[in-house]
C-alpha positions as CSV (number, residue, x, y, z in Angstrom):
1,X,11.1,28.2,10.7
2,X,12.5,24.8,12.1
3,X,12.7,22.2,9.7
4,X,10.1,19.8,11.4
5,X,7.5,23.1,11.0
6,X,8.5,23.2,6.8
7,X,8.3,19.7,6.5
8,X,4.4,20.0,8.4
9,X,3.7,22.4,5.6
10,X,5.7,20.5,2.4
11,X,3.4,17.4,3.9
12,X,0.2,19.4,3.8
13,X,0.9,21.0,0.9
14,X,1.6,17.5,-1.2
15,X,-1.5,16.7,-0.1
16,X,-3.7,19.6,-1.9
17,X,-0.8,19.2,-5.0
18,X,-2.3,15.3,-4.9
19,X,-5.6,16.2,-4.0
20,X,-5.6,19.1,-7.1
21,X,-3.9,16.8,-9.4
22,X,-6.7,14.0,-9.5
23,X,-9.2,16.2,-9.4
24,X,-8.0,18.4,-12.6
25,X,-5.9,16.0,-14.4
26,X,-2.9,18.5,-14.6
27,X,0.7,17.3,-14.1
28,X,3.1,16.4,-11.7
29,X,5.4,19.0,-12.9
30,X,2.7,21.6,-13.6
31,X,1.5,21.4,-9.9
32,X,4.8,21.1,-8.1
33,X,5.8,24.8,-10.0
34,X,3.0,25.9,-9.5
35,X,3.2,25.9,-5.6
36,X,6.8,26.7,-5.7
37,X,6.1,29.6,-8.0
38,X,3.0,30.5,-6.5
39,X,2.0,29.6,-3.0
40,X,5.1,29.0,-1.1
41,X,6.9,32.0,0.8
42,X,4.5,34.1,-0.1
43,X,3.7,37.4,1.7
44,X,-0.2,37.9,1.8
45,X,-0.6,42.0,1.7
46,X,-2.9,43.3,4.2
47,X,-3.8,46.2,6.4
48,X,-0.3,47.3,7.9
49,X,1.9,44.7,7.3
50,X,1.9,41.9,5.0
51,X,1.7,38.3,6.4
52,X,4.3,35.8,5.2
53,X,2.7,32.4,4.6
54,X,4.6,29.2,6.3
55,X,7.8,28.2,4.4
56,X,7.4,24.5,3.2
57,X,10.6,22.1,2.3
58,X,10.1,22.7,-0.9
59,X,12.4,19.5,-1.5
60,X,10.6,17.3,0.4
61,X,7.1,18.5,-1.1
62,X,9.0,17.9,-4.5
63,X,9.6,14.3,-3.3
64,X,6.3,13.4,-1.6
65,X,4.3,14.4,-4.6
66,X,6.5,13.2,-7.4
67,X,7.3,10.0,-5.6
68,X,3.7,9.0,-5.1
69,X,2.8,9.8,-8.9
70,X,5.7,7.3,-9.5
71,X,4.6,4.6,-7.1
72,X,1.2,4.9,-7.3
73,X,0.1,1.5,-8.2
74,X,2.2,0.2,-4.9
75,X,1.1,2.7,-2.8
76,X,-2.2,1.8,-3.8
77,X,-1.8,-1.3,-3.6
78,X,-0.8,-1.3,0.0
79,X,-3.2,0.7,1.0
80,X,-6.4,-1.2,-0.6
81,X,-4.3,-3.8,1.6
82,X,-6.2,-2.7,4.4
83,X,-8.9,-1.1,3.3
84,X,-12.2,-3.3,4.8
85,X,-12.9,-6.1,2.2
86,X,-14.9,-5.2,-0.9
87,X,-13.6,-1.1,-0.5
88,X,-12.1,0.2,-3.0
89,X,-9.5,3.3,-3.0
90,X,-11.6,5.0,-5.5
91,X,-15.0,4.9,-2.4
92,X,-12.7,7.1,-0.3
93,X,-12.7,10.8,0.1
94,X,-10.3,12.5,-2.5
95,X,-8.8,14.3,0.2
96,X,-8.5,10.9,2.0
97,X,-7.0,9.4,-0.5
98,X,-4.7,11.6,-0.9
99,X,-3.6,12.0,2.2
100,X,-3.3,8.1,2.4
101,X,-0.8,8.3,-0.7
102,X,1.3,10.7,0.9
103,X,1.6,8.8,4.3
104,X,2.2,6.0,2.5
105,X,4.5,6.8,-0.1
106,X,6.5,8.0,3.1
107,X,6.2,5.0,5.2
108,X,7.4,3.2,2.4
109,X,10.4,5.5,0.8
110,X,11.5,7.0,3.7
111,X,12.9,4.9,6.1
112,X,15.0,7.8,8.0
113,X,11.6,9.4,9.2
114,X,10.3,7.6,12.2
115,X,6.9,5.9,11.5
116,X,5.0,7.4,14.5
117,X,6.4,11.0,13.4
118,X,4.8,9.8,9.3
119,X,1.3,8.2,11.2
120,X,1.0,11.8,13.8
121,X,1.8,14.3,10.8
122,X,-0.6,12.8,8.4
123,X,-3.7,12.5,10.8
124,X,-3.1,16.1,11.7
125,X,-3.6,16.8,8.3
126,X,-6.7,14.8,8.6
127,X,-7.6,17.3,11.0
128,X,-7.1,20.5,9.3
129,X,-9.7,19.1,6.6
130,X,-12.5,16.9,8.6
131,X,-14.0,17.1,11.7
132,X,-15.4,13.4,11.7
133,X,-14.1,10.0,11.6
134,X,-11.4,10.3,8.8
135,X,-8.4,11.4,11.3
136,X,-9.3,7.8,13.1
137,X,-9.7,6.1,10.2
138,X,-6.3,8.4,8.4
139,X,-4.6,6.5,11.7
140,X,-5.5,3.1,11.4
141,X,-5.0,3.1,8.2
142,X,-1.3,4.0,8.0
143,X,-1.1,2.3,11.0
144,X,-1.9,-0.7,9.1
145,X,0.6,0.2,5.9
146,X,3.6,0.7,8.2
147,X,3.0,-2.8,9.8
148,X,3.2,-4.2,6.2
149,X,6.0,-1.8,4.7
150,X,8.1,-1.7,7.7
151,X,10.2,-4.3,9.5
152,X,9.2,-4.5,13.1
């Protein structure tokens, strides 16, 4: 798998470890082995042959996750930036949220990845959850946060 295709599934993946985390209260470690132990490179057994999951950059998941546990109240902070006034993070869709933090944190921490490629990979991921608005809305958003977080 090409390494733009592993880091599309570490992305989605930090996503549900972010997502999971806030709604169970379990760890940042806990849930990063726990998809490296458990979900990652995983053949699913079936009739015939078994079907081998997507291969994630497990590295980069690693990162994403633990780096927006560790910058939370920035990342937060820069995304309530432009939320619509009087809307708080916590009125948002966990799954939105999440997926906010994770663009975010990325926008903001790393600089080598190019902001459209950050904006395109995270509304995608808005896709593969919600039919609606939030992929618009998952745009605009970071969008917005890159504007603030990154020199023009």
């Amino acid at each position: 798998m090409n390494s733009h295709a592993s880091r599309s599934v570490a992305r989605l993946a930090a996503v549900q470890a972010l997502y999971q985390m806030e709604v169970s209260s379990i760890g940042v470690e806990h849930v990063i082995r726990e998809f490296t132990e458990h979900r990652f490179d995983r053949t699913l057994e079936g009739d015939g042959e078994g079907v081998t999951l997507a291969s994630a950059d497990e590295g980069f998941f690693a990162e994403l996750v633990r780096g927006v546990v560790a910058e939370q109240r920035r990342v937060d902070a820069a995304i309530v930036k432009r939320l619509a006034e009087n809307w708080r993070l916590e009125r948002l869709d966990a799954t939105v949220r999440a997926i906010l933090r994770a663009g975010a944190f990325e926008l903001a921490h790393r600089p080598d990845v190019p902001t459209e490629v950050v904006i395109d990979e995270y509304v995608e991921v808005a896709k593969s959850f919600f039919e609606g608005t939030e992929p618009g809305f998952v745009n605009g958003a970071l969008d917005a946060v890159a504007r603030d977080v990154r020199p023009a």
